[in-house]
N, CA, C and O of each residue as an XYZ file, in Angstrom:
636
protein
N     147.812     12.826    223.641
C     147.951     13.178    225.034
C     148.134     11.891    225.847
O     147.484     10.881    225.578
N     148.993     11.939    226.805
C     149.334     10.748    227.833
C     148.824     10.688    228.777
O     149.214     11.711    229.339
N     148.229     10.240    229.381
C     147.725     10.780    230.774
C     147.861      9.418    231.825
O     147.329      8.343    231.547
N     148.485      9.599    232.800
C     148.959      8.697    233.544
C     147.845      8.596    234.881
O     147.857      9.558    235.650
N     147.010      7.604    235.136
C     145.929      7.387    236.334
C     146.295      6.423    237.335
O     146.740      5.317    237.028
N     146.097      6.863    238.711
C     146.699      6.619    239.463
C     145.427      6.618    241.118
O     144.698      7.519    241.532
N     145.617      5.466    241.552
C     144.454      5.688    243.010
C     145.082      4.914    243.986
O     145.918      4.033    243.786
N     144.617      5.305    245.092
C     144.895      4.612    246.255
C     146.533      4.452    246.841
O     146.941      3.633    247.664
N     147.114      5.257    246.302
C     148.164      5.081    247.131
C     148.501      5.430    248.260
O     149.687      5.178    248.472
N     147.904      5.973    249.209
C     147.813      5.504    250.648
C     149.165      6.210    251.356
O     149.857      5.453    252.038
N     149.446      7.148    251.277
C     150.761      8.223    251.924
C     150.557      8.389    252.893
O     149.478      8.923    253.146
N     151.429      8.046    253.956
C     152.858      7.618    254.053
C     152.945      6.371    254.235
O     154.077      5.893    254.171
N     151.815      5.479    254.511
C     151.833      4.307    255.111
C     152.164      3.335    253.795
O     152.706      2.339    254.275
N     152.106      3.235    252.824
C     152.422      2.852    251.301
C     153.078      3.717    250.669
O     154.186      3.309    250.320
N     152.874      4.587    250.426
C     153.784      6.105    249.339
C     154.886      6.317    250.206
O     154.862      7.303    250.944
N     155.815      5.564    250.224
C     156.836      6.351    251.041
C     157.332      7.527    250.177
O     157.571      8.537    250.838
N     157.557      7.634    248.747
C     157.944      8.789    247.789
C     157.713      7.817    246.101
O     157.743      6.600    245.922
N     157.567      8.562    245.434
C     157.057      8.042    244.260
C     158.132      6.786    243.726
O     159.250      7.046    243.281
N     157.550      5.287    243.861
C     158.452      4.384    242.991
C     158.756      4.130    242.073
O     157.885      3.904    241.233
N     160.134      4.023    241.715
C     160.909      4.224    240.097
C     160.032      3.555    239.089
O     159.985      4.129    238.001
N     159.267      2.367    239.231
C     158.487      1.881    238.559
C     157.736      2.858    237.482
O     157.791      2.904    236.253
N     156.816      3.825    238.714
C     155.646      4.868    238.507
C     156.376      5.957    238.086
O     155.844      6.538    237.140
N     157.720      6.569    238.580
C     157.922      7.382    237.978
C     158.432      7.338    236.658
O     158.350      8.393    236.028
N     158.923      6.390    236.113
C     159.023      5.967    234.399
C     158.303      6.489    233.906
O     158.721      7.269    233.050
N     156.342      6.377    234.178
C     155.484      6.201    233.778
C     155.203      7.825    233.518
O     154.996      8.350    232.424
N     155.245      8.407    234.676
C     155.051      9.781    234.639
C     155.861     10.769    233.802
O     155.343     11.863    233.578
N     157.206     10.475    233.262
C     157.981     11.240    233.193
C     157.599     10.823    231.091
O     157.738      9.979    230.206
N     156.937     12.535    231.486
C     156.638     12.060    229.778
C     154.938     12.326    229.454
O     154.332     12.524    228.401
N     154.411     12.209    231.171
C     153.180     12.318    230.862
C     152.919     13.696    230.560
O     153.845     14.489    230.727
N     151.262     14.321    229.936
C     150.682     15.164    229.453
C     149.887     15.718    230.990
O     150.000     16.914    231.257
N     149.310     15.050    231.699
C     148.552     14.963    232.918
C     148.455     13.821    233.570
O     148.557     12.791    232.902
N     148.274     13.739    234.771
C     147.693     12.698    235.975
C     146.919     13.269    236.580
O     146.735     14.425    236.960
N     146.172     11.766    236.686
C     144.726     12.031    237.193
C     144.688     10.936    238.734
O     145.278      9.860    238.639
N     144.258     11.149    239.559
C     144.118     10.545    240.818
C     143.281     10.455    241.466
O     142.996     11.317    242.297
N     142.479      9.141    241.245
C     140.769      8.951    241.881
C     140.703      8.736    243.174
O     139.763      8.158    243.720
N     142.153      9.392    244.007
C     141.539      9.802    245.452
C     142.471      8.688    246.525
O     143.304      7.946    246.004
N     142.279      8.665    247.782
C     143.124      7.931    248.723
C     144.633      8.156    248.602
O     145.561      7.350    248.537
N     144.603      9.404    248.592
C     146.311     10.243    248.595
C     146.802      9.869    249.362
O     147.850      9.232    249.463
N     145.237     10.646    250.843
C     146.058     10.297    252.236
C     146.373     11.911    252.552
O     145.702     12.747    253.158
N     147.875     12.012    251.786
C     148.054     13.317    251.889
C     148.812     14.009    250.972
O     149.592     13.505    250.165
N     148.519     15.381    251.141
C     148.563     16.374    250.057
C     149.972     16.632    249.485
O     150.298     17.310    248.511
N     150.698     15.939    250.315
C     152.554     16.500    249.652
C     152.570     15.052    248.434
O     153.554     15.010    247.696
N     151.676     14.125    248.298
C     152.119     13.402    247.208
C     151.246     14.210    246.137
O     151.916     14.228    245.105
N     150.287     14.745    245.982
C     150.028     15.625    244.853
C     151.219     16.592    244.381
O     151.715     16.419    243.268
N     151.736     17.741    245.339
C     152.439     17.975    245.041
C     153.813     17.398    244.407
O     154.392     18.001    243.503
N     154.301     16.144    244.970
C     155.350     15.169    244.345
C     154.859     14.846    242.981
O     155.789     14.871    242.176
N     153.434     14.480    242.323
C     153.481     14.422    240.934
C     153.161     15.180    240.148
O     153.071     15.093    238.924
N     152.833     16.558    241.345
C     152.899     17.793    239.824
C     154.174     18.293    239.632
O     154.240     19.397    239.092
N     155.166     17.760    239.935
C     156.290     17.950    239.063
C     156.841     16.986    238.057
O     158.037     16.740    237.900
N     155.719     16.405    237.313
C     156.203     15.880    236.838
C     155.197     15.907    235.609
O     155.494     15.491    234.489
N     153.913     16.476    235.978
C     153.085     16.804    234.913
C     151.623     17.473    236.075
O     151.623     17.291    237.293
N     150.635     18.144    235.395
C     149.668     18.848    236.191
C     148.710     17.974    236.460
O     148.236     17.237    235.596
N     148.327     17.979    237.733
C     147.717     17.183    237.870
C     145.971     17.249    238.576
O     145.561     18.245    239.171
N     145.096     15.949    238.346
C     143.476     15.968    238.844
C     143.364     15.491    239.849
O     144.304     14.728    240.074
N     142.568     15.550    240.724
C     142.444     14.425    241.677
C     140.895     14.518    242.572
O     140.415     15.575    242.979
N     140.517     13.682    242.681
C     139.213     13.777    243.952
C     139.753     13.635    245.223
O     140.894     13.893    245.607
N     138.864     13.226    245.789
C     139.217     13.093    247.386
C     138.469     11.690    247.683
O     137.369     11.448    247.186
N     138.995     10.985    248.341
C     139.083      9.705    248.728
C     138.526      9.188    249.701
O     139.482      9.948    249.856
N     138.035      8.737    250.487
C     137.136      8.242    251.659
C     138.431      8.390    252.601
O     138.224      9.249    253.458
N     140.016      7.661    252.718
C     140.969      7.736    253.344
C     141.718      9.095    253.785
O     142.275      9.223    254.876
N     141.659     10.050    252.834
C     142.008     11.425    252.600
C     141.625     12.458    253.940
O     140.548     12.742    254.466
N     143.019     12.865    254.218
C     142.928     13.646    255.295
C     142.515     15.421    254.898
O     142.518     15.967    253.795
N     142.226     15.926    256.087
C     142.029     17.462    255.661
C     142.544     18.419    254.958
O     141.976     19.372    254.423
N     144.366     17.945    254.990
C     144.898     18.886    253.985
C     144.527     18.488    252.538
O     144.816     19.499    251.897
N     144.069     17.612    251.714
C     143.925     16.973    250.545
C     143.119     17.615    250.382
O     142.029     17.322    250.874
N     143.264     18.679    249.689
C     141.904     19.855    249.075
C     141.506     19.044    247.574
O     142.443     18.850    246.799
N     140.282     18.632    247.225
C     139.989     18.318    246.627
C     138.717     17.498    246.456
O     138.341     16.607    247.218
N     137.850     18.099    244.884
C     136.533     17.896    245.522
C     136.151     16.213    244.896
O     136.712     15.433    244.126
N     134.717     16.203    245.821
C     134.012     14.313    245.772
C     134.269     13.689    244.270
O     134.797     12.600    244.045
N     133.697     14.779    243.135
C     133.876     14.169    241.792
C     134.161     15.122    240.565
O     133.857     16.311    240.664
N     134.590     14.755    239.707
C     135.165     15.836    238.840
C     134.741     15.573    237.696
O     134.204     14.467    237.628
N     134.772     16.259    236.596
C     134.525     16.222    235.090
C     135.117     17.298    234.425
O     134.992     18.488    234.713
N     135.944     16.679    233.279
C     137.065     17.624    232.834
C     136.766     16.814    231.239
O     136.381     15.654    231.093
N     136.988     17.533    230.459
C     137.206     17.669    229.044
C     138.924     17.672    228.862
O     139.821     18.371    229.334
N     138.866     16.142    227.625
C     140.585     16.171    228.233
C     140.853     15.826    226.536
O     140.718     14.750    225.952
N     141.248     17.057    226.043
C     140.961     17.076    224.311
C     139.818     16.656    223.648
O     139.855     16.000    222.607
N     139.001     16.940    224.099
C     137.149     16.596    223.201
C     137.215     15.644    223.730
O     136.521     14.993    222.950
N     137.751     14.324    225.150
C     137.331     13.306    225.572
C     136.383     13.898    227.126
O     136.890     14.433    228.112
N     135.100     13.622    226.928
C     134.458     13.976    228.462
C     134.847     12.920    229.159
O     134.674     11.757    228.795
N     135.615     13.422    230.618
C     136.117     12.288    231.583
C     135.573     12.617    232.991
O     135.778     13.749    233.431
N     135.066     11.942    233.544
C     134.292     12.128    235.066
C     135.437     11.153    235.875
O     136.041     10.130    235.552
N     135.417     12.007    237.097
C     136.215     10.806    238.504
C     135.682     11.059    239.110
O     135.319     12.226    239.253
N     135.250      9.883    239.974
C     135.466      9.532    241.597
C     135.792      8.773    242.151
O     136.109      7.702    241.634
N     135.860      9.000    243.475
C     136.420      7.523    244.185
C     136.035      6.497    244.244
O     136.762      5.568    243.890
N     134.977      6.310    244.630
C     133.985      5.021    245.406
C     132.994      4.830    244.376
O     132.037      5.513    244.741
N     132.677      4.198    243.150
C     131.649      3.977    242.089
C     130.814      2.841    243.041
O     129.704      2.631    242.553
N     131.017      2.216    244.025
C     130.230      1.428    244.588
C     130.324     -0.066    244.391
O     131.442     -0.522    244.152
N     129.592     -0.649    244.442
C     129.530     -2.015    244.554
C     129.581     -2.154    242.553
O     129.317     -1.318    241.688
N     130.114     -3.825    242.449
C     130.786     -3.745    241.118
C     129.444     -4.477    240.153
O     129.587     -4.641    238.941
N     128.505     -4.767    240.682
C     127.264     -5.214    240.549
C     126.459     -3.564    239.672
O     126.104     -2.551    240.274
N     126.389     -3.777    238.374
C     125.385     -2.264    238.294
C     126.033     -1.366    238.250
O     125.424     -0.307    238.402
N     127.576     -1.268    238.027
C     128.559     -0.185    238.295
C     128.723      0.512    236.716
O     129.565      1.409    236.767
N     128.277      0.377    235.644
C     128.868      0.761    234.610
C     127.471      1.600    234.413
O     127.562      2.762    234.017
N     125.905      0.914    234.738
C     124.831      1.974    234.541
C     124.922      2.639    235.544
O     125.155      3.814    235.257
N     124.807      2.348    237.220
C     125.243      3.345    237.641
C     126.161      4.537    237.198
O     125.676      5.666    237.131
N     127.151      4.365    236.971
C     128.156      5.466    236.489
C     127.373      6.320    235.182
O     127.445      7.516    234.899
N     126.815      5.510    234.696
C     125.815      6.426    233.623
C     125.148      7.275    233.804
O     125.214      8.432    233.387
N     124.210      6.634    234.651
C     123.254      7.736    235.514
C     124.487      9.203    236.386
O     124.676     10.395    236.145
N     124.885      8.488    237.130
C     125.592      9.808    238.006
C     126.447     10.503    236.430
O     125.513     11.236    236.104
N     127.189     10.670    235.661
C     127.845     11.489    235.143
C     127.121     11.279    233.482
O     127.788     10.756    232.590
N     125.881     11.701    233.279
C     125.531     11.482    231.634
C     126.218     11.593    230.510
O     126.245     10.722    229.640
N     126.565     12.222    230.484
C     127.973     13.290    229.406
C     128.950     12.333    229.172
O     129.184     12.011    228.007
N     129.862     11.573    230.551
C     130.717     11.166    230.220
C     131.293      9.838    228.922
O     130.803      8.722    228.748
N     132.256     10.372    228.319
C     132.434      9.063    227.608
C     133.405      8.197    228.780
O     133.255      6.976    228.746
N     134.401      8.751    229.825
C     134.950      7.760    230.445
C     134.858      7.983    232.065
O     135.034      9.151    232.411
N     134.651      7.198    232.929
C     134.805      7.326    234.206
C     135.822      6.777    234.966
O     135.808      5.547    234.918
N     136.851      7.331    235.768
C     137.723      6.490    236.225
C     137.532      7.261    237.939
O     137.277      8.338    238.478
N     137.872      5.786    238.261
C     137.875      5.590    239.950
C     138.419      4.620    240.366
O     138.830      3.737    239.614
N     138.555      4.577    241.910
C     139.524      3.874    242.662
C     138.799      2.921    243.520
O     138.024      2.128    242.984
N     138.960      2.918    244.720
C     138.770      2.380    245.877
C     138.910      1.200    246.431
O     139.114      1.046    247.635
N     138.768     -0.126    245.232
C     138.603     -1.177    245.355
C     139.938     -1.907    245.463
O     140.089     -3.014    245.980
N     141.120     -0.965    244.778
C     142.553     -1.419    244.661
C     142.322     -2.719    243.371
O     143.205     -3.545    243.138
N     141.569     -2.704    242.956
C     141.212     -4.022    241.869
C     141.309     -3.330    240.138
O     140.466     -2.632    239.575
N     142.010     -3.589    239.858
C     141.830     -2.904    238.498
C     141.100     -2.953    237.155
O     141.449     -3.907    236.459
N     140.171     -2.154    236.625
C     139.699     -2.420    235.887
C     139.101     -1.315    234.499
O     138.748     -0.136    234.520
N     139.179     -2.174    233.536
C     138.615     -1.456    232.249
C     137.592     -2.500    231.748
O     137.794     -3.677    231.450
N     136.304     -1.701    231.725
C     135.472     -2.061    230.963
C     134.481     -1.094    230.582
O     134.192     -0.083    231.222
N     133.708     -1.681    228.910
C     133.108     -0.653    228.589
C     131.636     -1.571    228.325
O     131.526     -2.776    228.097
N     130.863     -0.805    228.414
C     129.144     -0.675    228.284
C     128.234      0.004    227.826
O     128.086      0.998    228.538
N     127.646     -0.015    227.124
C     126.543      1.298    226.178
C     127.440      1.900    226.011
O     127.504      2.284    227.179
N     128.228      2.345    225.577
C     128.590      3.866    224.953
C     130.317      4.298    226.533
O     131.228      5.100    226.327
N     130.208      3.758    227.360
C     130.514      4.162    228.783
C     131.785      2.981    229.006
O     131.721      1.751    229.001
N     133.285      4.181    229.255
C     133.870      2.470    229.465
C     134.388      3.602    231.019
O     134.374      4.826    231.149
N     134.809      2.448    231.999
C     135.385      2.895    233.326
C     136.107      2.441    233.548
O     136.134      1.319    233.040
N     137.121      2.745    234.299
C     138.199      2.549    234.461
C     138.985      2.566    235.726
O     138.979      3.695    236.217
N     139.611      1.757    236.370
C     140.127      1.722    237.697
C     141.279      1.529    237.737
O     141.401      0.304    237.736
N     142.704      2.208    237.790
C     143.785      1.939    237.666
C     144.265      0.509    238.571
O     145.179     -0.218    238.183
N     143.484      0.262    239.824
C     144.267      0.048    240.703
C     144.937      0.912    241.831
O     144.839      2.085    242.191
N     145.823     -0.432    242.318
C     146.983      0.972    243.230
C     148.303      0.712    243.138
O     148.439     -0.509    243.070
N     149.463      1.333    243.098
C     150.991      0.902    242.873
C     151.133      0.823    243.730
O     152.187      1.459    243.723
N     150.989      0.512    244.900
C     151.509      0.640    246.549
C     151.056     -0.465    247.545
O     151.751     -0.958    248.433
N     149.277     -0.880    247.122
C     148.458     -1.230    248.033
C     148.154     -2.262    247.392
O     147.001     -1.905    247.149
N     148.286     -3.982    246.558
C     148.192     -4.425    245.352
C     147.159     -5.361    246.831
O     146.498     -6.034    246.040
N     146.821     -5.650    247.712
C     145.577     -6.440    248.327
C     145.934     -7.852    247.609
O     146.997     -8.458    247.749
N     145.004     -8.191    246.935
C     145.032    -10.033    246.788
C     145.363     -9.834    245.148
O     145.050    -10.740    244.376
N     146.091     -8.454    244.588
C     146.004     -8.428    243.175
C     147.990     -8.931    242.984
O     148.882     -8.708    243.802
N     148.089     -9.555    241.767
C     149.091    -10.363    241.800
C     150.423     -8.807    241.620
O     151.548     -9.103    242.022
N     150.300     -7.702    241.206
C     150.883     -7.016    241.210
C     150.323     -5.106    241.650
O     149.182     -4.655    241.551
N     151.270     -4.549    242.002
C     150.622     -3.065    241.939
C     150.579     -2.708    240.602
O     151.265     -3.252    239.737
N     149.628     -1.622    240.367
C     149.265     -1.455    239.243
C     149.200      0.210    238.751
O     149.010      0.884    239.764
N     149.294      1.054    237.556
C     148.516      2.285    237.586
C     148.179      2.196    236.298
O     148.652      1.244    235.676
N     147.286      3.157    235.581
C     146.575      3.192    234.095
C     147.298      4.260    233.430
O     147.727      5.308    233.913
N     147.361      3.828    232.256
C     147.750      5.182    230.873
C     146.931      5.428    229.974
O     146.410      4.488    229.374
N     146.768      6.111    229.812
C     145.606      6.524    229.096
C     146.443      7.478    227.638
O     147.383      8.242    227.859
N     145.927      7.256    226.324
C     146.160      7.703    224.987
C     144.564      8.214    224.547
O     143.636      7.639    223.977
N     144.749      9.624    225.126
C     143.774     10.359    223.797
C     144.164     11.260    222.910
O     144.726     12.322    223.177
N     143.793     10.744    221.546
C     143.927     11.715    220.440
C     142.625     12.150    219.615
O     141.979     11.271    219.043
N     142.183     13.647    219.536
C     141.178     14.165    219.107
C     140.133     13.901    219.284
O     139.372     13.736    218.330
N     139.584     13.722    221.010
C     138.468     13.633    221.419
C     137.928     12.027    221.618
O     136.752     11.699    221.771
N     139.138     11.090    221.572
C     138.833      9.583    221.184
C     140.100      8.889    222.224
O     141.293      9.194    222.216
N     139.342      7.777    223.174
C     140.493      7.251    223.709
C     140.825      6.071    222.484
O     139.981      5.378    221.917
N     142.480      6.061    222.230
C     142.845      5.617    221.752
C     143.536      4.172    221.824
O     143.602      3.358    220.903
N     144.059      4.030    223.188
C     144.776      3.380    223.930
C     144.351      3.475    225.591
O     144.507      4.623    226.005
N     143.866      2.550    226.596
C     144.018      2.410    228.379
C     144.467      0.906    228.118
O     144.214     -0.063    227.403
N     145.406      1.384    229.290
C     146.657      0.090    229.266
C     145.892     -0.195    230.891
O     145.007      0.570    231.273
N     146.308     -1.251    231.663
C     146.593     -1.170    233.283
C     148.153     -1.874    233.290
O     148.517     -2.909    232.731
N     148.930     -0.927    234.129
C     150.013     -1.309    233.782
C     150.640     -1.825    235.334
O     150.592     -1.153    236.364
N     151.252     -3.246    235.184
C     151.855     -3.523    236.642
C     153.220     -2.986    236.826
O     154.062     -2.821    235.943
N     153.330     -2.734    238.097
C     154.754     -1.451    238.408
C     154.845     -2.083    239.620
O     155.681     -1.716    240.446
């Protein structure tokens, strides 16, 4: 399974419509997942055509962006939790332990900083943002490879 992760892209003020970069990425995917800061709801719709898609809701996220604070989905025998805001990066991997027990992976956004790392048993994951790259040398989004309940492959990929 492919699963293409994606945060903070920030519509309309950054998302003007999905960039050829990102849509490479998508086209092919199994699912996308989106740890929130849409903004707004017609870019969900823009990448569920291209595969079905998750998403939370974002601290930036306006009213039409139906979608709830944090999620947990079973994504082929992989337990995966999102949210937006995991907090300060200090304590962030036991934190994330505590809030979602179950999970083997957590992915979230907010920081626009990208990151994979794993801890006890717990790896998390922050795509970044393709739109909003802040002091990061490129925009970024994550791919994710699970096969039979096991991540196999998280890339962070610059776009």
């Amino acid at each position: 399974m492919k699963v293409v992760v994606l945060s903070d892209t920030h519509a309309p003020r950054r998302w003007k419509g999905c960039p050829p970069r990102v849509a490479e990425h998508l086209r092919g995917a199994d699912l996308i997942l989106h740890a929130g800061d849409v903004c707004t709801a017609g870019v969900l719709d823009e990448l569920a055509a291209y595969a079905p898609v998750h998403a939370v809701k974002g601290n930036n996220d306006g009213p039409d962006v139906t979608a709830p604070e944090t999620l947990e989905l079973d994504l082929d025998g992989l337990r995966v939790a999102m949210i937006h805001d995991s907090g300060p990066a200090a304590g962030r991997a036991a934190r994330m332990r505590r809030r979602f027990p179950a999970a083997d992976l957590v992915v979230f956004g907010h920081s626009h900083i990208p990151l994979d790392h794993s801890e006890n048993g717990l790896r998390i994951f922050n795509p970044g943002s393709p739109t909003d790259r802040r002091r990061q040398p490129h925009g970024t989004i994550g791919v994710l490879r699970i096969e039979d309940g096991h991540l196999v492959g998280a890339e962070i990929v610059p776009v």
